[in-house]
N, C-alpha and C positions, 0 to 999 in steps of 0.2 A: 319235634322241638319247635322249629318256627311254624306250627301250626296253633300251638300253645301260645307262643309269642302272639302272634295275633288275633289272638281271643284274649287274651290281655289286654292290649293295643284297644280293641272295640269296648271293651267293658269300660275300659277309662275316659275313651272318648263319651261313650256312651251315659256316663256318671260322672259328673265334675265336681261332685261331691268328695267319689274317692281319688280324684287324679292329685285336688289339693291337697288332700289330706298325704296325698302319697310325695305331694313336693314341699309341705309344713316340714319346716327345721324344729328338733328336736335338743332340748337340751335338760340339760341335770342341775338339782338344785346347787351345785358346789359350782358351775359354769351361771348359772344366773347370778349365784353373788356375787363374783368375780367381776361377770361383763357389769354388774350395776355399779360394784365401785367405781369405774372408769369412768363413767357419763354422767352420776347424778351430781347436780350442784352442789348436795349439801353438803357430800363426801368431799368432791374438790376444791370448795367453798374451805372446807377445815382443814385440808391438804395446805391450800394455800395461808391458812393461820402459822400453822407449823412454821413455815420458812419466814413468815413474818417476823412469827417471835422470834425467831432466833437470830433472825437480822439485829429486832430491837434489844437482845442481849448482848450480840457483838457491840451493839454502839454502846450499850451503857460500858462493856468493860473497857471502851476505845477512850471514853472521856476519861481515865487515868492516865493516857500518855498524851504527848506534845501535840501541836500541831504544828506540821512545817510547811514553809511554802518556799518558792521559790520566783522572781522575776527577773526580768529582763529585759531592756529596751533601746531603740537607734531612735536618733534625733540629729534632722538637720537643722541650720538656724542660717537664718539670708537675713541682711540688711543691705537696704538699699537709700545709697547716698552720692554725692557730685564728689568727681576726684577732687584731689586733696594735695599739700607740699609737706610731707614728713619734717618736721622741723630739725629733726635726728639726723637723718641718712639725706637729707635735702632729693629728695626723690619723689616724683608722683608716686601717688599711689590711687589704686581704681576706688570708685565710692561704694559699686556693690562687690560686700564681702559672704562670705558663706561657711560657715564649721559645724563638722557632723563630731558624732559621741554617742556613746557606747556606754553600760552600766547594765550592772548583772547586782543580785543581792541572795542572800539564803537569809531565812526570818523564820524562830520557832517562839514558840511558849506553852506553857505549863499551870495547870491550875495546882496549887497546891493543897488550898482550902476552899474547898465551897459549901459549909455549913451544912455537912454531912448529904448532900444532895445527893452525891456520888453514888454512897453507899445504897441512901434509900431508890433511888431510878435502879441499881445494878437488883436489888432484893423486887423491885418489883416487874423488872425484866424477868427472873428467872421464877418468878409467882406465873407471871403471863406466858411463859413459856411452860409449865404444866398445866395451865388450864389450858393451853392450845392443845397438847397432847392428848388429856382426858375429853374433851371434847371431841376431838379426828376420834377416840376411842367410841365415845356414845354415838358418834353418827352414824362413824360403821357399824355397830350393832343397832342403830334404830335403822338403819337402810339394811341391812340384813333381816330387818323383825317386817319391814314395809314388803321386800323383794317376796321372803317367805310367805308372807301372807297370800300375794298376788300368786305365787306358785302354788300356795294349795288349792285356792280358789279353783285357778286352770284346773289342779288336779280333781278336786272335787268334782267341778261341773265335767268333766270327761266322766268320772265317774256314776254322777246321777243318771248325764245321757246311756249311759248303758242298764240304768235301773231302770227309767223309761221307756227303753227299747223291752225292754223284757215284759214291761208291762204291757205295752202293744202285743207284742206276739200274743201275751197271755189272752187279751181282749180278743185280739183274731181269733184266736184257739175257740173262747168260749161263743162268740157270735156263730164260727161254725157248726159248732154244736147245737145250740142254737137254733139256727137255720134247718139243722136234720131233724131233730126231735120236732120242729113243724110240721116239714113235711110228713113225717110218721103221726102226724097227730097224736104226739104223746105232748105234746108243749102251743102255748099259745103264741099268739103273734105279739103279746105283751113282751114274750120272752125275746123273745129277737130283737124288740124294738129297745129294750133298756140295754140288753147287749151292745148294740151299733150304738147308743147313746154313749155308754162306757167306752166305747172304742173312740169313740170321737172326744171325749174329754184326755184319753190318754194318751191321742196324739197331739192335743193340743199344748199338754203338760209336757212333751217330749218336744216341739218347736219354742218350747220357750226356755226348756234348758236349753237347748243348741245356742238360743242367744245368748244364755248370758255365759257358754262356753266361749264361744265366737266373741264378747266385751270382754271376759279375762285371758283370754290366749292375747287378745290383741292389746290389752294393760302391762302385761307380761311384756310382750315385746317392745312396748314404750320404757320401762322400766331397764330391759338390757340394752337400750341405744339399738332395736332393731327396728324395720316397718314391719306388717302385715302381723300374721300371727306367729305366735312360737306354741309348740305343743308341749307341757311338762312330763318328764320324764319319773315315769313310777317307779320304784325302787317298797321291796318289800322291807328293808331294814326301818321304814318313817313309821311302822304300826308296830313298834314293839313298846309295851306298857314299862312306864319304871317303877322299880320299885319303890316304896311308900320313901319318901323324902326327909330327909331330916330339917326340921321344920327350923329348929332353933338357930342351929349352924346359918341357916340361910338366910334368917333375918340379921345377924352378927356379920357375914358377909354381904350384904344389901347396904349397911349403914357404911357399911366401911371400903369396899371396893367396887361398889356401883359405880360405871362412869358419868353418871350425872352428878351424884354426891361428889364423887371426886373434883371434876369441873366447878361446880359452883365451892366448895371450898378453897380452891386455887382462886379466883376468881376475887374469893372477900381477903387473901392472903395476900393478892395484887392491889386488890384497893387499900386496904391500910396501911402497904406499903408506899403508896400514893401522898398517904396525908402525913406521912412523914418525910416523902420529898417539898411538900410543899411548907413546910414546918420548918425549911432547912432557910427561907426565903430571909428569916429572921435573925441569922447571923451573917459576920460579914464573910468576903471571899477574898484569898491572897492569890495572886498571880504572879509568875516568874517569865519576862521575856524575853530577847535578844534578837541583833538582827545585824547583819555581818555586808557592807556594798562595798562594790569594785567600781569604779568609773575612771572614764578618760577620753579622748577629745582629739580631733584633729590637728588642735591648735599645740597640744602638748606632745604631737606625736605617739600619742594612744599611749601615754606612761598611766598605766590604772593605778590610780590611788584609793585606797582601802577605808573606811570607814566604819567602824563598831559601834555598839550601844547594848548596853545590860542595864534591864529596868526592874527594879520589884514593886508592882502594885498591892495596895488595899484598898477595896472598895465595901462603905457598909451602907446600907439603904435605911438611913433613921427615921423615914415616914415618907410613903407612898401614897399619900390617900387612904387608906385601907384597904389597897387593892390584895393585899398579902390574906390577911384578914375574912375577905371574901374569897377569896383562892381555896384557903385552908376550911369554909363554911362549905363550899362545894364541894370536896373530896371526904368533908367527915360524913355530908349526906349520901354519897355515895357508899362510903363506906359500911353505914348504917343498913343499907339499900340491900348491898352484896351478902352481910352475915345475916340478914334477915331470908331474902331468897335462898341461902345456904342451910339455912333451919328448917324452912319452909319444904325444899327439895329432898330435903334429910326425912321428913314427916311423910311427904309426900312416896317419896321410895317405901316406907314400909306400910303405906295404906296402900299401895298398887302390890306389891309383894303379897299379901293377907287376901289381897280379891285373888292373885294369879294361882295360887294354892288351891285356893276354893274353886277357881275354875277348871282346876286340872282334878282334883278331886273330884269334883262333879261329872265332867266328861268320863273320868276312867270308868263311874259309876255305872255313865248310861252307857257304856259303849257293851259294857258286860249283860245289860239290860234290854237292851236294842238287839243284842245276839241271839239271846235268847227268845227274845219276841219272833226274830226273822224266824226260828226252826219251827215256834208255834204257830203260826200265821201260815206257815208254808203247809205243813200238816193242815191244818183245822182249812183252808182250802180244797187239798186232795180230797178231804171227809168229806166236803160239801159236793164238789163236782161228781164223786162217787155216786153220792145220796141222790144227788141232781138227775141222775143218768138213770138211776132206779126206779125215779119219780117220788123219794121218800123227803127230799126238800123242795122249795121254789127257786128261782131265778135272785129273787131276794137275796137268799142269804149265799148265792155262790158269789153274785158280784158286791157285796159285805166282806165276806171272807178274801175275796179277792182285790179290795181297796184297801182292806187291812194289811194284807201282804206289801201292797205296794207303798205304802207309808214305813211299815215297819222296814223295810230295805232303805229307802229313803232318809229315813232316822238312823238306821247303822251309820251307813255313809257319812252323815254330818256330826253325831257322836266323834267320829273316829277323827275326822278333821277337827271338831271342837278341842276333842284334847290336845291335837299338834299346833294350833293356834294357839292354846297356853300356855306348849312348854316353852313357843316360841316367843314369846311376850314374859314369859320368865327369865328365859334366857339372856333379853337387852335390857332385861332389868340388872340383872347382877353380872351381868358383864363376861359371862362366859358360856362353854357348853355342859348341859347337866349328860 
């Protein structure tokens, strides 16, 4: 056993290739969306809308009730003057005198009317508080459709390098052959030199997927708030085909529950509930106030004498400039602005829907097509190397047959990715899992 041990130990040192790959953290696509929600701005960005709006609802329901305050304060008061002969009490008296006091008050008031202001801020509070929501809804599924992507990516390119590597072996394999059939003078030196040629292209194709393995492990990791690289975790349940879709349902569902249609209709439900708080500008406002003081004083022996006041205000604004005017020209452009980009977003959803279809369609197609290629390519190589080895082909047609293999594997792999990047950009289209 620690003999083993340390032929391990040497091999790792020995290979730094595999000691990394043996200390790469590993994770699963349900842990990469997860870790992404936490860290990405856009997600906490719309996190943090939530609490906004809702703040901005609490206050619109808040402007229904009073407002109360409360004060309170000490005051000394010095005068300074030349003694004096009391005319009263025939007594000096000193010239500087000094008296402190004391006063407390409670003060509320109440709007009663304010040309329906109330209503329309509290109607566009709770517009702004579901576009917040549908919104935090579409970020998380566009950073779930972002995180997805970058994890199949990884997955992909882990996957290619080992189509690569297979290709190499295969290159090795037939250069050795190759190499024998010279020396038996059944093959020329032509043979061996386009062999080593192919070999050297296929390592060359095998260092450049390592890198772009190496840029998506290490995007990955940017993506779940890690450093260095993350390895994605394959899971065979990601290549199971769905069955054929029902197309209709989905476009009925896309107009209607997609979180971006949702958001930008909230959105223009907030703005014209806008142009109707500013719309409120043109009537008048009644206000109800009151305000209740205590006070008292050194000089009276701090007797607090009490003080009330109950006022009812009207205030109407019968010409501002036109500041009202221009108020209410701002908020209808907006308003225009919002149902417009909510139509447009509406439009927009089912021309993306109609492409994501046709993309998944397409992918199911070739992935079934790319299969069958990989069993033909693999065969129609065997035949050739056979043939090769008999002398009944050339070198020609084994490394033909054998760059066809290696595309057609090449092509499965990205088929098979192709269609999980569809369903996955279908999926934060309509806002859920198919």
């Amino acid at each position: 056993m620690m003999t083993h041990r340390l032929i391990l130990i040497g091999c790792l040192l020995l290979c730094p290739a595999a000691w990394a790959s043996a200390q790469q953290q590993v994770v699963t696509l349900a842990e990469a969306l997860r870790l992404s929600e936490r860290v990405q701005p856009d997600v906490v960005r719309a996190s943090a809308a939530i609490r906004t709006a809702g703040a901005q609802k609490r206050s619109a329901w808040g402007s229904f009730l009073p407002t109360v305050s409360v004060n309170s304060s000490a005051n000394e008061f010095y005068t300074e003057g030349e003694p004096r002969l009391d005319p009263v009490t025939g007594q000096i008296t000193g010239g500087n005198t000094s008296n402190r006091s004391l006063s407390t008050g409670l003060s509320a008031s109440l709007d009663l009317f304010t040309g329906f202001r109330r209503g329309a801020d509290l109607r566009a509070a709770r517009a702004g508080e579901e576009a917040a929501d549908a919104s935090f809804i579409d970020a998380r599924f566009q950073q779930a459709l972002t995180t997805t992507s970058q994890f199949l990516d990884a997955l992909a390119s882990a996957q290619l390098v080992r189509v690569r590597e297979s290709s190499v072996r295969r290159a090795e394999e037939q250069l050795k052959v190759s190499v024998a059939k010279l020396r038996t003078g059944s093959a020329t030196r032509s043979d061996s030199l386009r062999s080593l040629v192919t070999l050297g292209s296929a390592r060359l194709d095998l260092l450049t997927t390592q890198t772009d393995l190496a840029a998506a492990e290490a995007n990955l990791a940017r993506l779940i708030g890690l450093n260095g690289r993350v390895r994605a975790a394959d899971d065979s349940a990601f290549y199971a085909v769905l069955p054929a879709l029902d197309t209709q349902a989905l476009r009925v569902e896309a107009e209607t529950k997609s979180p971006r249609v949702q958001s930008a209709a909230a959105e223009a439900s907030a703005a014209r509930a806008t142009v109707s708080a500013a719309r409120s500008a043109y009537w008048p406002t009644l206000a109800l106030s009151g305000n209740t003081n205590w006070s008292g004083s050194q000089s009276n022996d701090y007797n607090f004498l009490n003080q009330s006041q109950l006022s009812l205000g009207l205030r109407w604004e019968l010409f501002d400039r036109f500041d009202r005017e221009l108020g209410i020209a701002q908020r209808e452009a907006d308003r225009d602005v919002a149902e417009a980009t909510a139509a447009d977003v509406r439009r927009g959803v089912q021309a993306d829907l109609e492409l994501r279809l046709a993309e998944l369609d397409a992918a199911r197609s070739r992935i079934e097509i790319t299969r069958t290629s990989v069993v033909a390519a693999g065969e129609d190589l065997r035949v050739q190397q056979e043939r090769y080895r008999l002398g009944a082909s050339t070198i020609v047609d084994v490394l033909t047959s054998q760059e066809a293999l290696n595309q057609a594997e090449v092509d499965v792999v990205n088929a098979r990715f192709d269609y999980l990047r569809a369903k996955a950009q279908l999926e934060a289209l309509i806002g859920r899992k198919l």
